[in-house]
C-alpha positions in Angstrom: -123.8 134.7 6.7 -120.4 135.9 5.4 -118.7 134.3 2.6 -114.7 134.8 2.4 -113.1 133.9 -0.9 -109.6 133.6 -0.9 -106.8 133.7 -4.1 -103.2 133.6 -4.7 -102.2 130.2 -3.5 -99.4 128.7 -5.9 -96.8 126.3 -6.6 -93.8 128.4 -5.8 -89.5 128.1 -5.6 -87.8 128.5 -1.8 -86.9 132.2 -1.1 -89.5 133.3 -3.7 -92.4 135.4 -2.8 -96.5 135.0 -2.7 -99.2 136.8 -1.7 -102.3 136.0 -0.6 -106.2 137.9 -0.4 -109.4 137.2 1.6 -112.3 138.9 0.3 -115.1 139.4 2.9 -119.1 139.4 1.8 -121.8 139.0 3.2 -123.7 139.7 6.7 -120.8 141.6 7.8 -121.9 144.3 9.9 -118.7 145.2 12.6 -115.4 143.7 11.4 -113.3 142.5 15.3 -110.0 140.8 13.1 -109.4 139.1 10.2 -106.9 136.8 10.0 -104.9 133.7 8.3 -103.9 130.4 9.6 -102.3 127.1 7.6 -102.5 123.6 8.0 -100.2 120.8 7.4 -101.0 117.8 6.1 -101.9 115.4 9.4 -102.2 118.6 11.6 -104.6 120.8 13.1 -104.8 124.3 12.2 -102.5 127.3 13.4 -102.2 130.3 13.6 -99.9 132.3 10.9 -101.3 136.0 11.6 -103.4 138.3 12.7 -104.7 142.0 12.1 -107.6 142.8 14.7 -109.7 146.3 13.7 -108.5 147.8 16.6 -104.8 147.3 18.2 -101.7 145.7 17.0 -101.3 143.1 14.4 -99.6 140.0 15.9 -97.5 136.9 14.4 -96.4 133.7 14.6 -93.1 133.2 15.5 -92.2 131.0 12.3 -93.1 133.9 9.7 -92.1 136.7 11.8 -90.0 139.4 9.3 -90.9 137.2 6.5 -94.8 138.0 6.3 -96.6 140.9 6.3 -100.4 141.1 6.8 -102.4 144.2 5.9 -106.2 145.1 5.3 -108.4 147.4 3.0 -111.2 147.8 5.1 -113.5 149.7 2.0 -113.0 146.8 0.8 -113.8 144.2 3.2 -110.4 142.9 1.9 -106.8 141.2 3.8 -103.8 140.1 2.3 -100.9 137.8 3.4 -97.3 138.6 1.9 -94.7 136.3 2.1 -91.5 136.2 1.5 -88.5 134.2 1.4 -90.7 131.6 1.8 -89.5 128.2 2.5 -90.3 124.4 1.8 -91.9 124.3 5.4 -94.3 127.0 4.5 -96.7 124.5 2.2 -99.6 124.1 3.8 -102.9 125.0 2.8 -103.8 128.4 3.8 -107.4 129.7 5.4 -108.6 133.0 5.8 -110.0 134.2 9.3 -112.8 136.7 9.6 -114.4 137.6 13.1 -117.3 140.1 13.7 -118.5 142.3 16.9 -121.5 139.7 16.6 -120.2 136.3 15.3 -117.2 134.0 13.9 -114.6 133.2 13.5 -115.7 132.4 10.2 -113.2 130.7 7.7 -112.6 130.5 3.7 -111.9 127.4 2.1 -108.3 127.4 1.9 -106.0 128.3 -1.0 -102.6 125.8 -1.4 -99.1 126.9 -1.0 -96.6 125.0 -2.1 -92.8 126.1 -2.3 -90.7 123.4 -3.6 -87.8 123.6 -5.9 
């Protein structure tokens, strides 16, 4: 099994900044992407962003030049920056993990809220 614990989820003013971390444990034996998606309230999930262990990362179209998504891979470890974030950012966020040999498999979500 792998376990993903996420942190940094916040109350938080527009145009301010947050950043998020997935920590990976666990059966994890080959690392394919890890990820982060958000959902709002009444929605499904989507996608926010994406960095796969080999190849590009890729973005949603909503957060592109406002996010950045990066990994430490001795550490099992990926992070979500955001910036400038804005009142249609609050959702809850979940972390993405998927191996050579299973997943997706997801945290349990961390809040973001950015309100004034």
């Amino acid at each position: 099994q792998v376990q993903l614990v996420e942190s940094g989820g916040g109350l938080v003013q527009p145009g301010g900044s947050l950043r998020l971390s997935c920590a990976a444990s666990g059966s994890i034996f080959s690392i394919a992407a890890m990820g982060w998606y958000r959902q709002f309230p009444g929605k499904q999930r989507e996608y926010v962003a994406v960095a796969p262990s080999v190849g590009t990362t890729n973005y949603a179209n909503s957060v592109k030049g406002r996010f950045t998504i990066s990994r430490d891979n001795a550490k099992n470890t990926v992070y979500l920056q955001m910036n400038n974030l804005k009142p249609e950012d609050t959702a809850v966020y979940y972390c993405m993990v998927a191996t050579a040999v299973g997943g997706p498999y997801w945290g349990k979500g961390t809040l973001v809220t950015v309100s004034s």
